[in-house]
C-alpha positions in Angstrom: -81.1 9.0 -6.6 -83.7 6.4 -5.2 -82.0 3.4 -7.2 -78.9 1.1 -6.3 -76.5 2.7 -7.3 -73.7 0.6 -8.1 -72.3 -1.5 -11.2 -70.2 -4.2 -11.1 -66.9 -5.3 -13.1 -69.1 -7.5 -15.8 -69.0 -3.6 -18.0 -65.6 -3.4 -17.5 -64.4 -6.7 -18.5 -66.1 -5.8 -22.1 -63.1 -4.4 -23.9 -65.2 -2.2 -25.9 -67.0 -0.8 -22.7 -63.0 -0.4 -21.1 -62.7 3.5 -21.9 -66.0 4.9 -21.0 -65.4 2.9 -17.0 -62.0 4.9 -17.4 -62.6 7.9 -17.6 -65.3 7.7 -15.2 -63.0 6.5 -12.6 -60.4 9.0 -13.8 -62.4 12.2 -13.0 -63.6 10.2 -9.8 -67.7 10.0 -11.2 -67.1 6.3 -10.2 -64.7 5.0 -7.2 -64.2 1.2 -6.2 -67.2 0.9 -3.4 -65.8 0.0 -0.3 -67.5 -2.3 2.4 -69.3 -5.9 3.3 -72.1 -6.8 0.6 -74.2 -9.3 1.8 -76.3 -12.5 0.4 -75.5 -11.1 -3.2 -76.7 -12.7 -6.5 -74.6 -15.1 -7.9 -74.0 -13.3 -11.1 -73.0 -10.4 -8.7 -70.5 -12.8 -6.6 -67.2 -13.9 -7.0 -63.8 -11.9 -8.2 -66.2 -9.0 -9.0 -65.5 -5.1 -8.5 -67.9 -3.5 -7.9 -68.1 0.6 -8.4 -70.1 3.3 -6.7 -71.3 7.0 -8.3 -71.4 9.0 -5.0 -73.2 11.7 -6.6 -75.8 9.3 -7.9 -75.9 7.1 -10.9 -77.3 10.6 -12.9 -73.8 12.2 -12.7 -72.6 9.5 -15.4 -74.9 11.2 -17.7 -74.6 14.6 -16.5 -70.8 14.2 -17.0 -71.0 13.3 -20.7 -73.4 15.9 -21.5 -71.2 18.1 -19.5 -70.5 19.9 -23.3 -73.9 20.1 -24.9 -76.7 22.1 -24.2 -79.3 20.5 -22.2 -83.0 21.7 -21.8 -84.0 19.3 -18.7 -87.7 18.7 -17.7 -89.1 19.0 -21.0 -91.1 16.8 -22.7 -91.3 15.9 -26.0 -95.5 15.8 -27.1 -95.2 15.3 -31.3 -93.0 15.6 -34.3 -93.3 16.5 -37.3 -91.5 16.6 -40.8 -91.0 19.9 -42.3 -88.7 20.6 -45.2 -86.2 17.9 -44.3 -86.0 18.9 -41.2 -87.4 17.6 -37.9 -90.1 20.0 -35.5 -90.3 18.4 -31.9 -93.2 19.9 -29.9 -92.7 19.5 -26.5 -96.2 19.7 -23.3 -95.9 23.4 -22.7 -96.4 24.6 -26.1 -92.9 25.1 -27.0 -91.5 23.9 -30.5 -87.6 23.9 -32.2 -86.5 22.2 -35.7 -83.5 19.9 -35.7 -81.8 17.8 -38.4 -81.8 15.0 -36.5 -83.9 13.6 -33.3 -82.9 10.6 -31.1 -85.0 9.1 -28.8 -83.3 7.2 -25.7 -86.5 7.0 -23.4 -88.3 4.3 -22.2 -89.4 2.7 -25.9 -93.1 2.7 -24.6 -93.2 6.3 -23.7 -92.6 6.8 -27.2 -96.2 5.4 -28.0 -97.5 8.9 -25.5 -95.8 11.1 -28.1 -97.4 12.0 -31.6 -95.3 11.2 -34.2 -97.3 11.4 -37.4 -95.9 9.5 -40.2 -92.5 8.3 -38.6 -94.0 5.5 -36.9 -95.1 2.3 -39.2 -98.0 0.1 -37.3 -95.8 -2.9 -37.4 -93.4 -0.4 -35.1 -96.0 0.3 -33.0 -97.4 -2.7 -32.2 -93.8 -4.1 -31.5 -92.8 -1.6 -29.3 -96.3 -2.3 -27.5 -95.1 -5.4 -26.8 -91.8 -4.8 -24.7 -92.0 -5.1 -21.0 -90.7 -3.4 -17.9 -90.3 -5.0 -14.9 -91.2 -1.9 -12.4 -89.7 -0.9 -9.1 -90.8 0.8 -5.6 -88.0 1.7 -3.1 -87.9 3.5 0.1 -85.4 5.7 1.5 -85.7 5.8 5.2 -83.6 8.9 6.7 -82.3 8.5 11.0 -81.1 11.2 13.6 -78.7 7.9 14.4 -78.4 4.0 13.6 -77.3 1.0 14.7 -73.8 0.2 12.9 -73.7 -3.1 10.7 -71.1 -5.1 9.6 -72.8 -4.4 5.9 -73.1 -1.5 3.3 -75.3 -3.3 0.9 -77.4 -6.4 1.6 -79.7 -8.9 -0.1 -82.9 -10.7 1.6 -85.5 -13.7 0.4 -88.1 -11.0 1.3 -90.2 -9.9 -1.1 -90.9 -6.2 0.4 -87.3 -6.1 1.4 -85.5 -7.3 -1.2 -82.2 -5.4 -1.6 -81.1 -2.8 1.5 -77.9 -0.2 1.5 -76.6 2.3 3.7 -76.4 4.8 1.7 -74.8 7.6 3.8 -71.7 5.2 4.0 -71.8 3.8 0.2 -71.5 7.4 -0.8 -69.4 8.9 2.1 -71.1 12.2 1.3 -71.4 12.8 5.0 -75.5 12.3 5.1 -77.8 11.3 8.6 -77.8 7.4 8.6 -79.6 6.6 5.2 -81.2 3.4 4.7 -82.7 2.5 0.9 -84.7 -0.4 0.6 -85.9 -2.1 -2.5 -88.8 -4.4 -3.2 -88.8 -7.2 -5.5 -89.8 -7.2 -9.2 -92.6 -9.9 -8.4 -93.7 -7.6 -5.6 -93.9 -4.6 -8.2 -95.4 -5.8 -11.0 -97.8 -7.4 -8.2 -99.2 -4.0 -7.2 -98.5 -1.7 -9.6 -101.9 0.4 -10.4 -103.1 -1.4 -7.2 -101.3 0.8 -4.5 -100.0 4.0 -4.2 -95.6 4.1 -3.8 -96.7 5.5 -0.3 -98.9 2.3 0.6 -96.3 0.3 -0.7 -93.7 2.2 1.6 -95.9 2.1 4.8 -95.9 -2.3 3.9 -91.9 -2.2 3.5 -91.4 0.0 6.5 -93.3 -2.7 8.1 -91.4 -5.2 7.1 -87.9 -3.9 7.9 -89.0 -3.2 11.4 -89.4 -7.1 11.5 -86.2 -7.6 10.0 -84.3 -5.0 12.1 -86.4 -4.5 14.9 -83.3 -2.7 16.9 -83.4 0.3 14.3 -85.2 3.7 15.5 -88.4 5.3 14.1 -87.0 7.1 10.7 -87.0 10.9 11.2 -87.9 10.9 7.0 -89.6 8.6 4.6 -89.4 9.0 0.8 -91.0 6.9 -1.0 -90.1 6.1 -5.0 -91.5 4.7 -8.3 -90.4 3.6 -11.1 -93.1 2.2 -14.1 -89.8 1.4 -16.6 -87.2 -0.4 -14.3 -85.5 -2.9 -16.1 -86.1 -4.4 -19.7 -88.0 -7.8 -19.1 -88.8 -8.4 -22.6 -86.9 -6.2 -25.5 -87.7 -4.7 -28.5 -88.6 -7.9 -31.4 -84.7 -9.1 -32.4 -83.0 -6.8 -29.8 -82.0 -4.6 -33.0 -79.8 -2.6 -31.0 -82.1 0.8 -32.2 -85.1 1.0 -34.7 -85.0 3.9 -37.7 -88.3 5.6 -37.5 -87.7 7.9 -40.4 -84.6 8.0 -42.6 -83.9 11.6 -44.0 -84.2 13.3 -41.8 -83.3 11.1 -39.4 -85.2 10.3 -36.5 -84.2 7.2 -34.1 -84.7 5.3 -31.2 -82.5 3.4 -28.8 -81.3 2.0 -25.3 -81.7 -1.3 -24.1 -85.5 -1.3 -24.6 -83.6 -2.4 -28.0 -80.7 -4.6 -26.7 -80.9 -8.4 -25.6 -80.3 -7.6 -22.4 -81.3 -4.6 -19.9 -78.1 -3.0 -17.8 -75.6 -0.6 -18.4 -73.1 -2.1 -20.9 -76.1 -2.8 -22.9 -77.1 1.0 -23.3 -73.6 1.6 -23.9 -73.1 -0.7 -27.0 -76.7 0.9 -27.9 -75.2 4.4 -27.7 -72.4 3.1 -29.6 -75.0 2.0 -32.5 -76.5 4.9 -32.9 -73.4 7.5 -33.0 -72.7 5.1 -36.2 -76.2 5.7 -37.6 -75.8 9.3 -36.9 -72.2 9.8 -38.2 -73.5 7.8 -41.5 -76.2 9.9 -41.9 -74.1 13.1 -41.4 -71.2 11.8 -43.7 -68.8 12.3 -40.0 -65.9 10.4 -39.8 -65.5 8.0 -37.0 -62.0 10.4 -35.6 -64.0 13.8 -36.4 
């Protein structure tokens, strides 16, 4: 996991968001991240607590789709309505019917994939109009490091806009781990203009400048994200859109929500179990 990492007590203060931040924390997905973060937003400041996933912030999902079957790197090329039912064809030639299909990508991805006569052109044109802000980052890997009086720090640096020790935020025993993210206005800058590894070479550069006392990194790995955050959602943040009714075929996340972090995908989530559970006649206790 190339990303930050961590999330902050604003989810847990939500009431409604309360159970899913428990049980994380009781089966130890999340733990209360320990150590010095520096130069931190404001809206990240204050009487915050702030929580790591160790294993990466893809063990949250892994962990509730622990009981379901899961067909990973396999992707979804068209749809199509047949007798009520819903055929997803997926890039390698593969197809299965379902009764019901929910989409939680990215909401433009879902203008790459065919999908006949679920999508309405008013649909399509709104979901053409949300915007990502996208993200490079850099994990720089060292035989041995300087030791800091930091774990996660901020700078008014454009290419180095966020750093965290990484071997010591996750206490997974890792070689000195350094990750380094840009800034949005530095991504959406060169997007399409330069490659994630020109990019790294430029923030490798610039880290030097900043820390000129760390050594040569043993390993680079550069990242890239085209869908960071949601900069501008979905037309009325509807919380998910209904692309066809029976059967029922949905999409959701915060591409849809007013606002683009984890509590926000959550209360999304939460949206479309009612959808689906309507649909399904399930009670909410079933």
């Amino acid at each position: 996991s190339l990303s930050s990492s961590y999330r902050i007590k604003q989810w847990y203060q939500r009431r409604v968001r309360a159970p899913y931040v428990n049980l994380l924390k009781s089966t130890n997905i999340i733990e209360t991240l320990t150590g010095n973060i520096i130069n931190a937003p404001t809206k990240y400041g204050g009487d915050c607590t702030h929580y790591v996933a160790r294993k990466g912030m893809n063990s949250t999902s892994k962990y509730f789709l622990a009981s379901t079957h899961v067909s990973y790197s396999s992707r979804v090329s068209a749809i199509k309505i047949i007798d009520n039912k819903v055929e997803v064809f997926n890039t390698d030639g593969r197809s299965a019917v379902f009764d019901a299909v929910i989409f939680t990508i990215p909401a433009l991805q879902l203008l790459e994939i065919d999908m006949g006569e679920c999508m309405s052109p008013e649909v399509k044109e709104n979901i053409s109009k949300i915007q990502f802000t996208p993200r490079f980052s850099v994990m720089c890997v060292f035989d041995e490091a300087p030791q800091y009086d930091w774990v996660l720090k901020y700078h008014d640096d454009d290419l180095v806009r966020f750093c965290s020790w990484d071997h010591i935020k996750r206490s997974q025993g890792l070689d000195p781990t350094l990750l380094i993210h840009c800034s949005a206005k530095y991504a959406v800058k060169n997007t399409d203009v330069k490659t994630k590894e020109e990019v790294a070479d430029e923030m490798v550069a610039q880290l030097r400048q900043l820390y000129p006392e760390l050594p040569t990194p043993k390993k680079i790995i550069p990242h890239f994200w085209r869908y960071g955050q949601v900069y501008k959602p979905y037309n009325g943040s509807p919380g998910f859109i209904s692309l066809n009714e029976s059967p029922l075929v949905v999409a959701g996340g915060d591409s849809f929500m007013s606002t683009s972090n984890l509590s926000m995908c959550a209360q999304s989530a939460e949206l479309l179990s009612e959808k689906i559970r309507a649909a399904f006649n399930i009670h909410s206790n079933q």
